[in-house]
C-alpha positions in Angstrom: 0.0 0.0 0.0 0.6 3.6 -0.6 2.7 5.8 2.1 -0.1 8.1 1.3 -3.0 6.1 2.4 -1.6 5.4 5.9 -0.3 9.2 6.4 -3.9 10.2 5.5 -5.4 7.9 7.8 -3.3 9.8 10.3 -4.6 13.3 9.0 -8.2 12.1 9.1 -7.5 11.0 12.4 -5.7 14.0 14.0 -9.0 15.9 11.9 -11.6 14.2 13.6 -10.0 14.3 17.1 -9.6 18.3 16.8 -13.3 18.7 15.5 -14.5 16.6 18.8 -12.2 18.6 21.2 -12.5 22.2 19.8 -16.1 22.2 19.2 -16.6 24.4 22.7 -13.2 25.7 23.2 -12.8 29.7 22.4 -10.4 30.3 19.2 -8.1 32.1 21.2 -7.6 29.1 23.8 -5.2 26.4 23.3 -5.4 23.5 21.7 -2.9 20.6 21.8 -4.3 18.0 19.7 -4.2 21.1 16.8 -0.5 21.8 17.7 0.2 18.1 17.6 -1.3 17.6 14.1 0.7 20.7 12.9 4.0 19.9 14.4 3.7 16.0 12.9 3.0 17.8 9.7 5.2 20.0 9.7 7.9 17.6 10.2 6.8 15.6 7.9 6.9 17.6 4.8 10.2 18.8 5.6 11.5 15.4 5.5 9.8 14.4 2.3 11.6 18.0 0.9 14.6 18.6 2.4 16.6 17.4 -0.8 14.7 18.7 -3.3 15.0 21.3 -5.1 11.4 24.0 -4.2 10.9 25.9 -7.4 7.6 27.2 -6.7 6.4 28.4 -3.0 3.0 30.0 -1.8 2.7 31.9 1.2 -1.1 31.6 1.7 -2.2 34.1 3.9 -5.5 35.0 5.7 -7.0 38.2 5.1 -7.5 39.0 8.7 -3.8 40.0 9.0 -4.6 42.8 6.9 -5.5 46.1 9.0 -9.0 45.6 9.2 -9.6 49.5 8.6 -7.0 49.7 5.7 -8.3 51.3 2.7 -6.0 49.7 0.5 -6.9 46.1 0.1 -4.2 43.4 -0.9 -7.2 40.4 -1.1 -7.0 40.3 -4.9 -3.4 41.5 -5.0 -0.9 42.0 -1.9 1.2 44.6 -3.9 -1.6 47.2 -3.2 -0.2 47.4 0.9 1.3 51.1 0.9 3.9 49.9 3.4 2.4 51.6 6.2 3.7 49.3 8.6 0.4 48.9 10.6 -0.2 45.1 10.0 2.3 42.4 8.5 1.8 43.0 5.3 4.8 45.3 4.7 7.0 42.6 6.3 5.6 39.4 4.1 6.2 41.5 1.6 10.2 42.0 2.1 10.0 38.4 1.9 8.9 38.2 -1.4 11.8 40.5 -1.8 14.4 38.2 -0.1 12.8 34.9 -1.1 11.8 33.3 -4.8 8.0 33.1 -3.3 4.9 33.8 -4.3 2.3 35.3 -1.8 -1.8 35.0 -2.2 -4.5 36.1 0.2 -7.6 34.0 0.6 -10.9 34.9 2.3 -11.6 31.4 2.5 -10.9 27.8 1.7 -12.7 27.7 -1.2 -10.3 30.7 -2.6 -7.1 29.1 -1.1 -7.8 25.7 -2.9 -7.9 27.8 -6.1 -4.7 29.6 -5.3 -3.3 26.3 -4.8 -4.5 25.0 -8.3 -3.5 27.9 -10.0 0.2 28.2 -8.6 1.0 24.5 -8.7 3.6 24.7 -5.6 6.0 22.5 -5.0 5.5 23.8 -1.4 3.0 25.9 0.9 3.4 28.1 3.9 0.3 28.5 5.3 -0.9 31.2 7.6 -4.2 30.7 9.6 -6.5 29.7 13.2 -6.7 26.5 14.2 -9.5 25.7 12.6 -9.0 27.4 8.9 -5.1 25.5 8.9 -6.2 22.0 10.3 -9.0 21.8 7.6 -7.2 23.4 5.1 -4.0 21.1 5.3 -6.4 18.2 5.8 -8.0 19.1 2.3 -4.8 19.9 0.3 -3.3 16.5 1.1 -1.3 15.3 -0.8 0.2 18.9 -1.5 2.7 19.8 0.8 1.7 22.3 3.2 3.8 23.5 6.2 1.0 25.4 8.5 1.5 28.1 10.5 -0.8 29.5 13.5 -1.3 33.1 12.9 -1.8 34.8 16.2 -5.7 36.3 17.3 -4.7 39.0 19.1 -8.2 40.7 20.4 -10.8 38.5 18.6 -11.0 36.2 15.7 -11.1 37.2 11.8 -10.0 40.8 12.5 -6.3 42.6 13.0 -4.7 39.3 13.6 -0.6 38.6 13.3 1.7 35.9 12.2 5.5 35.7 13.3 7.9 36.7 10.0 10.3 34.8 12.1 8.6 31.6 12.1 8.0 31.6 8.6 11.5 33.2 7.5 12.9 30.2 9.4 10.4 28.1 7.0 12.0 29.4 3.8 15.7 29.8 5.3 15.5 25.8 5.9 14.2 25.4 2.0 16.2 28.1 0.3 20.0 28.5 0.8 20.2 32.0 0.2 
């Protein structure tokens, strides 16, 4: 049998034992079955890559770590941020500078699936809550997704933040540059 079939058994697993225990939790609580998934993942897909050459990478990004009250929109295209320096955006976007990588924002899975099809990555970095990255790695399977948590900082879906660190160290461990 398939390495696939036995790692997705795993994901459906780690999928359906997050949906039972987070059903009544708040989205800013903690959740360890989430972080478990994520880390096994995570660790995961940079085994299967770690000696192969990533042409194509999406940073696929949630468009609640966009200033809520911004005027200048980056959901159809991330290169309308003015740099302001209010949100993340400014900083993802010296990534693209530094890094052969391709950024998209999605308002929803539906969108990110698309994004996914359209750029045909040989790797993701996603960005999102618990319950947006668990369902959305869990649905791209087989494509290689490394998921990060972004962080909810007053209340879900609005002005939230992800650590450039975290996903700098993502690309510094794929790119040699």
């Amino acid at each position: 049998m398939n390495i696939n079939f036995f790692r997705k058994i795993v994901y459906d697993f780690y999928y359906m034992l997050f949906l039972f225990t987070d059903r009544k939790k708040n989205p800013v609580e903690k959740n360890e079955i989430a972080e478990k998934f994520l880390e096994y993942n995570n660790r995961i897909v940079e085994k299967e890559l770690q000696n192969r050459e990533i042409k194509k990478t999406l940073i696929l990004l949630p468009h609640c770590v966009q200033k809520y009250v911004c005027p200048y929109k980056v959901t159809s295209d991330i290169e309308n941020c003015r740099n302001c320096g209010q949100c993340v955006i400014s900083d993802l976007l010296q990534l693209k500078k530094e890094y052969p990588v391709e950024i998209k924002i999605a308002t929803g899975g539906t969108l990110a699936r698309k994004h996914i099809k359209e750029t045909r990555p040989n790797l993701v970095i996603a960005v999102a809550c618990k319950r947006d990255l668990m369902s959305g790695i869990h649905d791209a399977f087989p494509v290689k997704v490394i998921g990060v948590f972004n962080k909810i900082l007053n209340e879900p879906c609005v002005n939230t933040t992800v650590s450039i660190e975290e996903i700098r160290k993502v690309l510094k461990n794929f790119y040699k540059i």
